[in-house]
N, C-alpha and C positions, 0 to 999 in steps of 0.2 A: 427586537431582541428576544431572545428565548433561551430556555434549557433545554439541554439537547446531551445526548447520549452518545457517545463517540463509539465505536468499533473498527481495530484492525486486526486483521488475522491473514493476511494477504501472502505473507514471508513467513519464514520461522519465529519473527516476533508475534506476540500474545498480548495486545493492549487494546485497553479501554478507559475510557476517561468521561466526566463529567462537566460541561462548561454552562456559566450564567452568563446572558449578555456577555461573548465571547470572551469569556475571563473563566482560565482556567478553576475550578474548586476542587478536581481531587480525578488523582490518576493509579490505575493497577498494572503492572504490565511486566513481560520474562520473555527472557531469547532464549527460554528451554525448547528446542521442536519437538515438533510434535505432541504437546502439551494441550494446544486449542480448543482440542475436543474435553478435556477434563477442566481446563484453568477460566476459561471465558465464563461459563454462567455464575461459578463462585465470587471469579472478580468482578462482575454485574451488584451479584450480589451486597457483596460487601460494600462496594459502593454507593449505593443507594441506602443501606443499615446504616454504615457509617456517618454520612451526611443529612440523614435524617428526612431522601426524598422518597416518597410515593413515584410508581410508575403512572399515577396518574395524571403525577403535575407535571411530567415531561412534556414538551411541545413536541421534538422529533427526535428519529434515530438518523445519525451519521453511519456510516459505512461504508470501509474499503474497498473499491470497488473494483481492485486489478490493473495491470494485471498482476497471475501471483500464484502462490501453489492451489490447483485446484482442491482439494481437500480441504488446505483453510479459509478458503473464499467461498465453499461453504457450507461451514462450520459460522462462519460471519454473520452471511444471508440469510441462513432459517433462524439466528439467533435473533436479527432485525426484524426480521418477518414476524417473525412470533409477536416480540413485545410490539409492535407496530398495529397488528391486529389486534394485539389483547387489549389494547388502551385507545385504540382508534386514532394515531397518529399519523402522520408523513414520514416517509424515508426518504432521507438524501445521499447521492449517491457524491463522493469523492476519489479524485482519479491516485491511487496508489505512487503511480510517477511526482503528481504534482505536488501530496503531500509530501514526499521524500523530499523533494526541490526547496519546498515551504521548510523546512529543515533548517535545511542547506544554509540557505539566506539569511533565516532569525539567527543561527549561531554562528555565524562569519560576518559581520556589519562589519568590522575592522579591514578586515581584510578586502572584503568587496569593493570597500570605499576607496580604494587605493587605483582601481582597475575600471578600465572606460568598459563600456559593452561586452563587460561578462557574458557566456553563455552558459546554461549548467542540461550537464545529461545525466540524469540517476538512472539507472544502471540494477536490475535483478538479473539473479542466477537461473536462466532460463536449461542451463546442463551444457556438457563441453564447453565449444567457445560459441553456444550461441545464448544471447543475454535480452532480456526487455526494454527496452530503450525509449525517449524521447527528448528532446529539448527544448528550454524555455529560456525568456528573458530574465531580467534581473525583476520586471512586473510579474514573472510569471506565466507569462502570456505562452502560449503553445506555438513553437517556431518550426517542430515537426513532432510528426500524430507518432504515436504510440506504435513501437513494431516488435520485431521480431527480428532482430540481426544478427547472422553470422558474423563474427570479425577476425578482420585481415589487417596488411599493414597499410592498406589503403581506404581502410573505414572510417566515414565521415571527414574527409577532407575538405570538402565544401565549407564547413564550420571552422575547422580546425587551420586554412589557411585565412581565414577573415580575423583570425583572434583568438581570447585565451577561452579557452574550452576546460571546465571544472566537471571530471567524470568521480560519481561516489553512489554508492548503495555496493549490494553484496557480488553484482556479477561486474564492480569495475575491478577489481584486485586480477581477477586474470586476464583481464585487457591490457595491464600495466604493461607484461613482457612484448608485447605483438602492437599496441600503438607507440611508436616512439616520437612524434610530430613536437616538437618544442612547442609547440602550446598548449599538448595536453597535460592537465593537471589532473594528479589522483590523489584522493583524499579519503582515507582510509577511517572505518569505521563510523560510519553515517547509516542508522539504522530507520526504518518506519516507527513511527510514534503516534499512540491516538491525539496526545496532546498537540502534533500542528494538523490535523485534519479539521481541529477547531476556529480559524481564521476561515477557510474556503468554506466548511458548512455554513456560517455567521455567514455569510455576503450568501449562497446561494438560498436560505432560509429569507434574506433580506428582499430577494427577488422571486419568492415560490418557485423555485426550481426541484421541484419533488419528483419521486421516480411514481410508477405505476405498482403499489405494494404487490400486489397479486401478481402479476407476471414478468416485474425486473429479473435479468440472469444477472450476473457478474461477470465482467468483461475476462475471458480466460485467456483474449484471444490465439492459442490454440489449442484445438481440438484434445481431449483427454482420454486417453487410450491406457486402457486397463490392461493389467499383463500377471502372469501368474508368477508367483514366488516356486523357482525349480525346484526346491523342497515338499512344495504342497501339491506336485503334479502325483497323481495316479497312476501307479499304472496298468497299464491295459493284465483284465484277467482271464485268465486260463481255463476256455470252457471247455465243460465234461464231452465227452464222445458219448 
């Protein structure tokens, strides 16, 4: 069991949370975007003021590890990295997707309970129609890896005729109009939270499953291509004869 320091910044959400012996004690967190870079080391902060811990009694940092907007993933990383070095702890890395799924589950026990071999696909806004995707059991368990999908009205059929299929995070709402499969289910407003990355840190802290501090990336998986604002272009100047 340990204290451990949560981080997500993965999406537009901005949290961080504190857990003992995986039992929540105090959480900061806003779906302002674009905020990560100004809101994360304050709500660090007060976190630690308010609970009265030292960064030295923390055992690890948790963090989201994608995939997710690269800017706030990181924003995440050098913020793990930091206190990770400065107090000589472990980082543990947590899969963005499976947190959201971790979600899912803890606040629908009711309704879960009702349905044989659930499947759940959380779902980011990867831009147009193409979204981040993976699915898991009602264990959690990873039933397919983590991509990158364009969608159609023939996406993910393989799931979707075996059974009920629960799609939620921020890039399922425009999948609603274009999957019509009666067994998919959309479930609107399911956001990432540092508070369930605290269960999957707790068991992977349980089994040292630590990342390598000094040269972990965060999983973006794709490539991150810089582009200029048409406003900030120059333009070409007029030399003298």
């Amino acid at each position: 069991m340990a204290l451990i320091l949560h981080i997500e910044t993965a999406t537009p959400v901005c949290s961080t949370a504190i857990s003992r012996n995986g039992k929540l004690l105090d959480i900061r967190e806003t779906n302002d975007p674009r905020s990560h870079a100004s809101r994360l080391t304050p709500f660090i902060e007060d976190l630690m003021t308010s609970n009265n811990i030292s960064y030295t009694s923390l055992d690890a940092v948790s963090i989201s590890m994608g995939p997710g907007s690269y800017t706030g993933l990181r924003i995440g990383v050098s913020t793990a990295k930091g206190i990770a070095f400065g107090v000589e702890i472990p980082v543990i890395g947590v899969s963005t997707l499976q947190a959201l799924a971790n979600k899912f589950v803890k606040e629908n026990q009711n309704l879960l309970s009702k349905i044989s071999n659930p499947v759940f696909c959380p779902m980011l806004d990867a831009r147009r129609m193409e979204v981040y995707s993976a699915f898991y059991s009602l264990k959690l368990e990873l039933k397919r890896e983590v991509m990158a999908d364009i969608i159609d009205t023939n996406s993910y059929l393989e799931y979707l005729d075996a059974g009920p299929v629960f799609f939620f995070g921020d890039g399922s709402q425009k999948c609603k109009e274009i999957i019509k499969h009666p067994n998919a289910r959309f479930i609107p407003d399911i956001e990432p939270s540092s508070k369930y990355m605290i269960s999957l840190a707790e068991t992977a802290w349980a089994e040292k499953e630590f990342l390598d501090t000094a040269y972990f990336e965060p999983f973006y998986l794709k490539d991150f291509i810089a582009t200029i604002p048409k406003n900030k272009i120059i333009p070409p100047q007029k030399t003298k004869a």
